[in-house]
BALOBA-1460 file (C-alpha; in Angstrom, 3 decimals):
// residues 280
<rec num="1" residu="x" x="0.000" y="0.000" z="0.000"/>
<rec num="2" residu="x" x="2.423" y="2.542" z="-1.486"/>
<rec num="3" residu="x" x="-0.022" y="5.361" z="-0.139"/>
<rec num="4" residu="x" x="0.848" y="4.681" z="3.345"/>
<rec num="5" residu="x" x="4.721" y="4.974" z="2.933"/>
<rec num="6" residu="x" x="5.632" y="8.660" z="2.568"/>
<rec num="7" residu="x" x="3.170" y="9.400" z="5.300"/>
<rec num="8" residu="x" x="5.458" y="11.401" z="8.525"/>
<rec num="9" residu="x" x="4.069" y="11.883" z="11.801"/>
<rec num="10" residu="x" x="4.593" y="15.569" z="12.642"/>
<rec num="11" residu="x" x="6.889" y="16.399" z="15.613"/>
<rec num="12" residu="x" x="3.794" y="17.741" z="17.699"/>
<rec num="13" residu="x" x="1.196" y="15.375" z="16.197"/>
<rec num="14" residu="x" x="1.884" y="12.855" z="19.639"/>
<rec num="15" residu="x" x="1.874" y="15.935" z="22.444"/>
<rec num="16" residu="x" x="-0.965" y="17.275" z="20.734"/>
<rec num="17" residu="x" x="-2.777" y="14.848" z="20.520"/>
<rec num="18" residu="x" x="-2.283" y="13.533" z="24.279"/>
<rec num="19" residu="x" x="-2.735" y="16.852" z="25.433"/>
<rec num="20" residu="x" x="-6.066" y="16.845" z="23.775"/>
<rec num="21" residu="x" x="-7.303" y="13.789" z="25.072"/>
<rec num="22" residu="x" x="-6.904" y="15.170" z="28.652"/>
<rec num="23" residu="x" x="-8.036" y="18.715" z="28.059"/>
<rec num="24" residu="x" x="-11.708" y="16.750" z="26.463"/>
<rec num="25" residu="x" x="-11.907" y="14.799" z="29.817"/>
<rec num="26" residu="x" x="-10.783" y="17.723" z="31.861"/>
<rec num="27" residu="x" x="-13.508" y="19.780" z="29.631"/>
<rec num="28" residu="x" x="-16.305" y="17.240" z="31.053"/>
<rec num="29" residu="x" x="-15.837" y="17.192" z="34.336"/>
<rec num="30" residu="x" x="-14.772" y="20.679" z="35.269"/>
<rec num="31" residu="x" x="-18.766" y="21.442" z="33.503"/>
<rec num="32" residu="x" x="-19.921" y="18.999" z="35.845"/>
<rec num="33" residu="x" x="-17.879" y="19.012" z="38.637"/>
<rec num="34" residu="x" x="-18.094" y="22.997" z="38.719"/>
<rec num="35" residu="x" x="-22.040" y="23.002" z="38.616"/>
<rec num="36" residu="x" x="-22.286" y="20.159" z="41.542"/>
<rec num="37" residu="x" x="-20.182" y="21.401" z="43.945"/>
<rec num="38" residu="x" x="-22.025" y="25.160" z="43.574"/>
<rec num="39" residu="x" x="-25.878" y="23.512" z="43.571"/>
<rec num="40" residu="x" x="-25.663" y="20.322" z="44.736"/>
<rec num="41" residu="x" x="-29.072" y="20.977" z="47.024"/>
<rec num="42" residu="x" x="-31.021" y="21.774" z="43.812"/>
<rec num="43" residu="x" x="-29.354" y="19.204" z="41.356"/>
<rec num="44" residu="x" x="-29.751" y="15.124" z="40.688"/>
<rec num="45" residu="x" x="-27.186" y="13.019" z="39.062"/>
<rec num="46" residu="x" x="-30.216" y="11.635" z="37.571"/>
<rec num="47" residu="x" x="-30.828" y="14.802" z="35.095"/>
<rec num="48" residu="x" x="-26.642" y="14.091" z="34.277"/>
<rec num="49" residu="x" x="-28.100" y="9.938" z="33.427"/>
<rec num="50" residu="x" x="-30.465" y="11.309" z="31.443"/>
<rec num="51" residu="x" x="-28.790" y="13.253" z="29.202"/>
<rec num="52" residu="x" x="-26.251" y="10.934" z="28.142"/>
<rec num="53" residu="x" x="-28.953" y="8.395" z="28.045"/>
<rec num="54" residu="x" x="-31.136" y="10.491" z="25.871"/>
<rec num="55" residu="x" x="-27.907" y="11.592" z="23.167"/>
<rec num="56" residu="x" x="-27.396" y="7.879" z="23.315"/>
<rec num="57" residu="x" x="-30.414" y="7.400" z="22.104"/>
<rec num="58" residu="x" x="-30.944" y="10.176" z="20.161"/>
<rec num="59" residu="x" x="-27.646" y="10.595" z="18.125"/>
<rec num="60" residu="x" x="-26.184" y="7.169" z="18.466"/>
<rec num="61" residu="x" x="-29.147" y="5.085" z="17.893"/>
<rec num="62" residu="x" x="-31.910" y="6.573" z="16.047"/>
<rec num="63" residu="x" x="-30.410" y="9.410" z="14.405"/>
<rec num="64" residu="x" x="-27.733" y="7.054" z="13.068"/>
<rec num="65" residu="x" x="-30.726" y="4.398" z="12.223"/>
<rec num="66" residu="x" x="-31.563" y="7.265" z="9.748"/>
<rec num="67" residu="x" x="-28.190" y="8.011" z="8.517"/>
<rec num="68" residu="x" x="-27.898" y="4.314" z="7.367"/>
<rec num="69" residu="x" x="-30.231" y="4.777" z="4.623"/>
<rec num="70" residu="x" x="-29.890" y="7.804" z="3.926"/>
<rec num="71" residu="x" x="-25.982" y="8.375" z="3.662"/>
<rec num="72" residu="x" x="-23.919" y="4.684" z="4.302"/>
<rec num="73" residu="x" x="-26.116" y="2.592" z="2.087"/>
<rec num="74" residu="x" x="-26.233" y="2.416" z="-1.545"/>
<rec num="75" residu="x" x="-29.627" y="3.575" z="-2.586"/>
<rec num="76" residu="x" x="-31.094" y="6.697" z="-4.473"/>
<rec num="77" residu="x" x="-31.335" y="8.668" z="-1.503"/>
<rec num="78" residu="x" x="-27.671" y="7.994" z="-0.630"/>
<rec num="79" residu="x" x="-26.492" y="8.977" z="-4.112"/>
<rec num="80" residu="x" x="-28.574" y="12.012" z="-4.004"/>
<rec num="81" residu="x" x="-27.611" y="13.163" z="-0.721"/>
<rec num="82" residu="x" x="-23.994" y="12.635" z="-0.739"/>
<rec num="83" residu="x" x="-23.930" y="13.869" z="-4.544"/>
<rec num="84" residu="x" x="-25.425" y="17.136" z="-3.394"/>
<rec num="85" residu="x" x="-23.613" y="19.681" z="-1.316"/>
<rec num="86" residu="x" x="-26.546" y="21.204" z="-0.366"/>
<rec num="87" residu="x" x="-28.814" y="18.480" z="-0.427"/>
<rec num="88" residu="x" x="-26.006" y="17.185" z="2.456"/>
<rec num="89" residu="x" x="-25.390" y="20.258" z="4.539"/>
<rec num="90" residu="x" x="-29.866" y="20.528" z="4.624"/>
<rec num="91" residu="x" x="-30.450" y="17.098" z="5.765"/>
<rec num="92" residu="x" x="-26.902" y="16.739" z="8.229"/>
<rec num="93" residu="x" x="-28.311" y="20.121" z="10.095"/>
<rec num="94" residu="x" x="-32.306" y="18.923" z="10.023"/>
<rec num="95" residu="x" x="-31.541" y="15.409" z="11.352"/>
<rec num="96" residu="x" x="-28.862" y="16.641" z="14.127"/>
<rec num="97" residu="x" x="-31.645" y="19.416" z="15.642"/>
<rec num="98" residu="x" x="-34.435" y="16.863" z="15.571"/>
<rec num="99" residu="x" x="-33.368" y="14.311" z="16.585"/>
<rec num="100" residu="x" x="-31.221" y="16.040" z="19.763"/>
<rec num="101" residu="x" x="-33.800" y="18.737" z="20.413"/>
<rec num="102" residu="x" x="-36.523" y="16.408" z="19.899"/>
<rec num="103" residu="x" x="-35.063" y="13.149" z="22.088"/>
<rec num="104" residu="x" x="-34.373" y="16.279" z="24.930"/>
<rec num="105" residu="x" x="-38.151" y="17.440" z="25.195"/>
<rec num="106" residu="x" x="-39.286" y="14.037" z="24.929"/>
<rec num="107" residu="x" x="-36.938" y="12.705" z="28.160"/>
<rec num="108" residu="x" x="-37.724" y="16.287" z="29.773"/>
<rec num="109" residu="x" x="-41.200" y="16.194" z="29.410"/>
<rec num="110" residu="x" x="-42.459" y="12.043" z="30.006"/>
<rec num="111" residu="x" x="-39.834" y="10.794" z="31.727"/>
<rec num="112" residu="x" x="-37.951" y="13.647" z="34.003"/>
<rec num="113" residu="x" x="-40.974" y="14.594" z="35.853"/>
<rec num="114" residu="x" x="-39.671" y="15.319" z="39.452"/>
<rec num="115" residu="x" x="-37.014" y="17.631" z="40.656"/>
<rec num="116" residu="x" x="-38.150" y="20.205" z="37.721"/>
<rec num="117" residu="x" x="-35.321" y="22.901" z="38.984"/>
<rec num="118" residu="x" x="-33.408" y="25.219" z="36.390"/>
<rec num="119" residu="x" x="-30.221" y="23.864" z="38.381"/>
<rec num="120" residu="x" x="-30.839" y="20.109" z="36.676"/>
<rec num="121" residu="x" x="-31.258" y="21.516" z="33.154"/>
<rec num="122" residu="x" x="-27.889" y="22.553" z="33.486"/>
<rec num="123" residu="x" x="-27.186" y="19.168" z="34.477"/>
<rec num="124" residu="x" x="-29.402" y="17.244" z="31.967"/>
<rec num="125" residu="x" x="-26.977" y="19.515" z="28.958"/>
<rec num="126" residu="x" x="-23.715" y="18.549" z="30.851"/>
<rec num="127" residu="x" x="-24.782" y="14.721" z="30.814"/>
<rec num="128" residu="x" x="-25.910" y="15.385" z="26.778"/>
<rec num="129" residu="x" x="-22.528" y="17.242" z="25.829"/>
<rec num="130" residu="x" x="-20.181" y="15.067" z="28.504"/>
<rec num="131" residu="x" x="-21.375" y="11.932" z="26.809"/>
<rec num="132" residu="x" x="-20.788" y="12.974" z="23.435"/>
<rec num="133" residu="x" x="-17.104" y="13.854" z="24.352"/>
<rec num="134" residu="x" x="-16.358" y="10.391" z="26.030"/>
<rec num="135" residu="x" x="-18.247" y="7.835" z="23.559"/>
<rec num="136" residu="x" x="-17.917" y="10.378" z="20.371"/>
<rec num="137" residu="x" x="-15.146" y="12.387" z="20.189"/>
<rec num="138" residu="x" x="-12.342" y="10.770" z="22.562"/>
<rec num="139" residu="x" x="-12.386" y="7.981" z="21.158"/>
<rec num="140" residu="x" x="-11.534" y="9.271" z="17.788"/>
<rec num="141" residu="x" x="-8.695" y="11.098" z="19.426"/>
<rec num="142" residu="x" x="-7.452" y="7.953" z="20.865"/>
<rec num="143" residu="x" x="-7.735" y="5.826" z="17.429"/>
<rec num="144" residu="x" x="-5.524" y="8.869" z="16.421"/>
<rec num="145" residu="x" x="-3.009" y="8.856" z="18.911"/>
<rec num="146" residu="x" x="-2.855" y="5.024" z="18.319"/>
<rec num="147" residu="x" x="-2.215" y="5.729" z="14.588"/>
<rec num="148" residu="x" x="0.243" y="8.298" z="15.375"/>
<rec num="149" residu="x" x="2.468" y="6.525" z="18.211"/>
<rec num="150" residu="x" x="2.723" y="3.680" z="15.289"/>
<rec num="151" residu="x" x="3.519" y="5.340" z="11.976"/>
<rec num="152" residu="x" x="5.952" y="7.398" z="14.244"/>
<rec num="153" residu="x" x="7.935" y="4.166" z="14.494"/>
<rec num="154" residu="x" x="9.337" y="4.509" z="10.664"/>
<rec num="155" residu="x" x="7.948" y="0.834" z="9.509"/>
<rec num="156" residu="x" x="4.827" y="1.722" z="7.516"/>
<rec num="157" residu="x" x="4.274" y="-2.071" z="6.916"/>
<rec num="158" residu="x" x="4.686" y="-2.934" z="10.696"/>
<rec num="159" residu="x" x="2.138" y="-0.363" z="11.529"/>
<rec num="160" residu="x" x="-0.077" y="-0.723" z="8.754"/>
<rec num="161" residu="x" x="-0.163" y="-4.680" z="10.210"/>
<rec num="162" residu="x" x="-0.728" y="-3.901" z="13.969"/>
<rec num="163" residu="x" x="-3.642" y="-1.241" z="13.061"/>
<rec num="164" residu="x" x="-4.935" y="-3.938" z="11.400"/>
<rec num="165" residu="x" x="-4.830" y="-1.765" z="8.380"/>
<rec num="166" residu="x" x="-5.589" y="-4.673" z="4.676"/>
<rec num="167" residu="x" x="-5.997" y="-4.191" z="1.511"/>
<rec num="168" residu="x" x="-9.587" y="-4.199" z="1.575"/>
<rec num="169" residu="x" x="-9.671" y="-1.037" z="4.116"/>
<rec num="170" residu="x" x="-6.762" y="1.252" z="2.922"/>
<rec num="171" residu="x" x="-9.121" y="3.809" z="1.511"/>
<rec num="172" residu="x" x="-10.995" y="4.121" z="3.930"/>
<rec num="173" residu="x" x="-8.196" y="4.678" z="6.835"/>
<rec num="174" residu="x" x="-6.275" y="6.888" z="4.526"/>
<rec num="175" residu="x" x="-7.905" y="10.326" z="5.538"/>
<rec num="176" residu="x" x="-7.882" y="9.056" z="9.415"/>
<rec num="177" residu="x" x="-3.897" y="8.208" z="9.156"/>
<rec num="178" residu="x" x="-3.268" y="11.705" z="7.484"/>
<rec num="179" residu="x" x="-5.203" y="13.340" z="9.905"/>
<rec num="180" residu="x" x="-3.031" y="11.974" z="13.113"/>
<rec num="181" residu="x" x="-0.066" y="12.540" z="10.700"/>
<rec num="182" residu="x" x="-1.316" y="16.495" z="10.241"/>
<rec num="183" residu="x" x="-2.515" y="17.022" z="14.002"/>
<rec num="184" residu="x" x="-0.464" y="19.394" z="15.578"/>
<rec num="185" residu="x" x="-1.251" y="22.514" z="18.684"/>
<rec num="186" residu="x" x="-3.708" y="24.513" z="16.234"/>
<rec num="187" residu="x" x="-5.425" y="21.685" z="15.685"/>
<rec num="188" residu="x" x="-5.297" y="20.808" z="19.366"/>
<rec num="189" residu="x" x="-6.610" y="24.208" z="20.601"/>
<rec num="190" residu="x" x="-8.881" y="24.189" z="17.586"/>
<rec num="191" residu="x" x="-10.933" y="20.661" z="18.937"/>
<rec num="192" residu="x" x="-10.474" y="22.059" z="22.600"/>
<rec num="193" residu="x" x="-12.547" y="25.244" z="22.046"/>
<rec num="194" residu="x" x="-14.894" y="23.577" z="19.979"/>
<rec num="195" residu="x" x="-15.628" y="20.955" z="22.848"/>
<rec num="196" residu="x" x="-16.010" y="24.115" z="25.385"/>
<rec num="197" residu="x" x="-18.701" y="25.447" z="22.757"/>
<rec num="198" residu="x" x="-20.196" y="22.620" z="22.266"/>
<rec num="199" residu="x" x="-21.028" y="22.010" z="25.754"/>
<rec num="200" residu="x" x="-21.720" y="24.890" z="26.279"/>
<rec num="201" residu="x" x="-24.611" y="24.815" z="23.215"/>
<rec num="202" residu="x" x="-25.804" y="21.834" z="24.844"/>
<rec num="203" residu="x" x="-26.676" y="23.040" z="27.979"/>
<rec num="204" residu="x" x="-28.548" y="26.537" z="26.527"/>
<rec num="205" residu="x" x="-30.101" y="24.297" z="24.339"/>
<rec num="206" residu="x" x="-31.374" y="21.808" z="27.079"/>
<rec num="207" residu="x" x="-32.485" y="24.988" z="29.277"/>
<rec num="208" residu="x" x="-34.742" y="26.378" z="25.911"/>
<rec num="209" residu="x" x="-35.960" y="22.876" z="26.014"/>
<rec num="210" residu="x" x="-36.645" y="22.367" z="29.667"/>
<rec num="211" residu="x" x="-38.187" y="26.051" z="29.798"/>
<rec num="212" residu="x" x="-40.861" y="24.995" z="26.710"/>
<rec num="213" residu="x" x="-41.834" y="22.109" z="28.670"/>
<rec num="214" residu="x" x="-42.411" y="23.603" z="32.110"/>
<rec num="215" residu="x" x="-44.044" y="26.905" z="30.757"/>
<rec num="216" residu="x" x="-46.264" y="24.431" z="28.163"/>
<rec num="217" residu="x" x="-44.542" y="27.365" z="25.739"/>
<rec num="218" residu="x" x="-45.021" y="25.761" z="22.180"/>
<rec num="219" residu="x" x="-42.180" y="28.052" z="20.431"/>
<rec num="220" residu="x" x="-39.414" y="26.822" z="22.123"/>
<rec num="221" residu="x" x="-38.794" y="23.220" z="20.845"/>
<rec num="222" residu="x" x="-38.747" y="24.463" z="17.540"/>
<rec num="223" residu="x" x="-36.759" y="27.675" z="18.907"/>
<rec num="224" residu="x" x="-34.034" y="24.629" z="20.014"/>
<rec num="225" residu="x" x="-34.197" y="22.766" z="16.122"/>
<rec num="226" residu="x" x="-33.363" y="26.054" z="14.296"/>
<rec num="227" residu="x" x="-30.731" y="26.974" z="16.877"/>
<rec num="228" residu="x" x="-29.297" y="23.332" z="16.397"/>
<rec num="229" residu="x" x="-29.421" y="23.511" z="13.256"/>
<rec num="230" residu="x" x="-28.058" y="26.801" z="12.584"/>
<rec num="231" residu="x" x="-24.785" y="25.815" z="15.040"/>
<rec num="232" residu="x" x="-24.017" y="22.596" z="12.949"/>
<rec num="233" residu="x" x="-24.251" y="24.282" z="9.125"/>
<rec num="234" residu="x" x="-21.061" y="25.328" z="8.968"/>
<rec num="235" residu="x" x="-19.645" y="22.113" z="10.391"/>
<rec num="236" residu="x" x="-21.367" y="20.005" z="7.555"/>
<rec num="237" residu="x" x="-20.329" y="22.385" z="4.925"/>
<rec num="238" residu="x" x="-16.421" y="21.710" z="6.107"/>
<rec num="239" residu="x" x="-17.135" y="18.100" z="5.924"/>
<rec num="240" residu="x" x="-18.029" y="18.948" z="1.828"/>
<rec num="241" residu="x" x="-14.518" y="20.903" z="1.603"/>
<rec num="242" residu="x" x="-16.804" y="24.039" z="1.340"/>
<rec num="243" residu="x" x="-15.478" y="26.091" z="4.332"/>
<rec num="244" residu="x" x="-12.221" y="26.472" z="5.998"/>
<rec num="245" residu="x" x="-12.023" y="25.049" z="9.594"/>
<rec num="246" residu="x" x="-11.369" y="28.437" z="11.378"/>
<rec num="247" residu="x" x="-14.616" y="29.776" z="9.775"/>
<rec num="248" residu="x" x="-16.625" y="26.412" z="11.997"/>
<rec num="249" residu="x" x="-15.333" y="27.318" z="15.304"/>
<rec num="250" residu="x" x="-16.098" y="31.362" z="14.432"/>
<rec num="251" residu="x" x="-19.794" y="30.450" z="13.202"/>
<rec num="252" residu="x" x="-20.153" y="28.089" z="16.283"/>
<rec num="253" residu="x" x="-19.376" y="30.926" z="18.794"/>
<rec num="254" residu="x" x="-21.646" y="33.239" z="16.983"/>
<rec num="255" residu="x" x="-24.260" y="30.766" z="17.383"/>
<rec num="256" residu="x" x="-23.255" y="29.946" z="20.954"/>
<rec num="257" residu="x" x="-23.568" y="33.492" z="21.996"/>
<rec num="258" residu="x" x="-26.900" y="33.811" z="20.515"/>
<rec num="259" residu="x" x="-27.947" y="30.122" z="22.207"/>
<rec num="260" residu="x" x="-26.516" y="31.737" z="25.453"/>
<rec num="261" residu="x" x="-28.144" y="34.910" z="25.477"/>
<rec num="262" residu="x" x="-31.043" y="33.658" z="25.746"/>
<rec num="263" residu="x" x="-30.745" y="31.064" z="27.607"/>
<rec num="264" residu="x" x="-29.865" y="33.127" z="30.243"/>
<rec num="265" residu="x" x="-33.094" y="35.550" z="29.736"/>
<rec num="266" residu="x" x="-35.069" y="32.118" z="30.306"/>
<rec num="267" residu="x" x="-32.720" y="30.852" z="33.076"/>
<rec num="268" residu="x" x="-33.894" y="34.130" z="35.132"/>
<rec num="269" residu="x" x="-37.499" y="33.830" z="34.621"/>
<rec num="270" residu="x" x="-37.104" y="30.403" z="36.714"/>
<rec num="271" residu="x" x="-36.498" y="31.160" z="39.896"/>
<rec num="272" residu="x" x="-38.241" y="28.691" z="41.934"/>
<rec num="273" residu="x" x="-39.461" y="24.967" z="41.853"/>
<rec num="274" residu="x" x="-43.376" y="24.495" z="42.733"/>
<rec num="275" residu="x" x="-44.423" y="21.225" z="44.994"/>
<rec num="276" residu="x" x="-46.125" y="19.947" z="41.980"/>
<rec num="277" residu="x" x="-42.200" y="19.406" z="39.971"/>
<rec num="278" residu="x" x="-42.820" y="22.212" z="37.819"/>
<rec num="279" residu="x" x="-40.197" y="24.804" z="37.428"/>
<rec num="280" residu="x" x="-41.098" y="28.441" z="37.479"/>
């Protein structure tokens, strides 16, 4: 596999890369260990369960149920869908705000019924984002750093045989071996501040959410989609070539701010918790 040979691992692709794995941890449970410690009379660990049982579900099960057909297999759909930039960017954005915003009211609204305090929709958003870091994203880092610690060895064949690398699925490792081979500090800080955003989206989100459900407000669900989907649009146009990667984490923090600001407006108007588990 003649493509694998002139690939060289970049001085700081290792550092970088280890570094990053313990800044996403460290991003995780500062969020949650922060939030506990400062309301740990008005918050559950169960609202932190929930959310990273309801991405789970969500993202990882049903949303990717979805993506099956529409982008993995080989169908009409598929080949429409991943022959179409915008056709791609349209239905990456409309299935990541439904199915999140949509699997948050649901678990909000039937299933968290007690304990209805603004404090645990903060928590239910660091559960949603923490998961997503620890059975998402560092995982990927890791598969990296496992690529990179042996390709940085100097025996392309050796490594290409221990990452269990064949014939049959070269193409498809190619881009994640040049990746690790291109990851360096920008691209460390770069995944770092997009984590911090991201959890931070998550919980605003998850309080827009919580706040439709325990006003009976009808606006905000849909409020939560567009948001969503607005956040992720320039992420799926970089995943078409489309954008440069600097221009995602500016959009996102745009977005974030807006998500934030008024979260916050909706955060205020709950100031109490009623007997009857609603928060108001």
């Amino acid at each position: 596999m003649k493509e694998f040979e002139d690939i060289v691992i970049g001085k700081s692709s290792i550092p970088a890369l280890i570094i990053t794995v313990v800044l996403m941890l460290a991003v995780a449970a500062v969020f949650f260990i922060c939030w506990r410690v400062k309301h740990k009379d008005r918050t559950s660990i169960r609202y932190l369960i929930a959310g990273a049982v309801g991405f789970i579900l969500s993202a990882r099960v049903l949303e990717m149920g979805v993506h099956y057909f529409c982008i993995l297999a080989d169908n009409p759909v598929s080949r429409f869908i991943n022959g179409n930039t915008a056709a791609f960017v349209l239905y990456g954005v409309v299935m990541a705000g439904v199915f999140e915003e949509c699997g948050r009211h649901i678990v909000l609204k039937y299933v968290m019924k007690k304990d209805r305090t603004r404090e645990n929709a903060v928590m239910y958003g660091i559960g949603h984002g923490g998961i997503e870091i620890l059975a998402v994203l560092l995982p990927n880092m890791i598969a990296y750093l496992a690529i990179a610690v042996e390709f940085s060895k100097g025996n392309a064949e050796s490594a290409l045989r221990t990452l269990k690398i064949t014939e049959e699925t070269a193409a498809a490792a190619l881009p994640s071996v040049q990746a690790a081979a291109a990851f360096d500090y920008g691209m460390m800080a770069m995944n770092v501040i997009e984590r911090v955003l991201a959890m931070l989206l998550h919980i605003g989100l998850t309080v827009i959410v919580f706040y439709g459900v325990v006003s009976a407000g009808k606006g905000y669900l849909p409020l939560a989609i567009l948001l969503h989907m607005l956040m992720d649009t320039f992420a799926a146009l970089y995943q078409r070539g489309a954008v440069p990667l600097w221009s995602v984490e500016a959009w996102g923090a745009l977005w974030t701010a807006v998500t934030l600001f008024i979260t916050a407006k909706l955060y205020g108007k709950m100031k109490t918790a009623r007997s009857d588990g609603r928060a108001v």
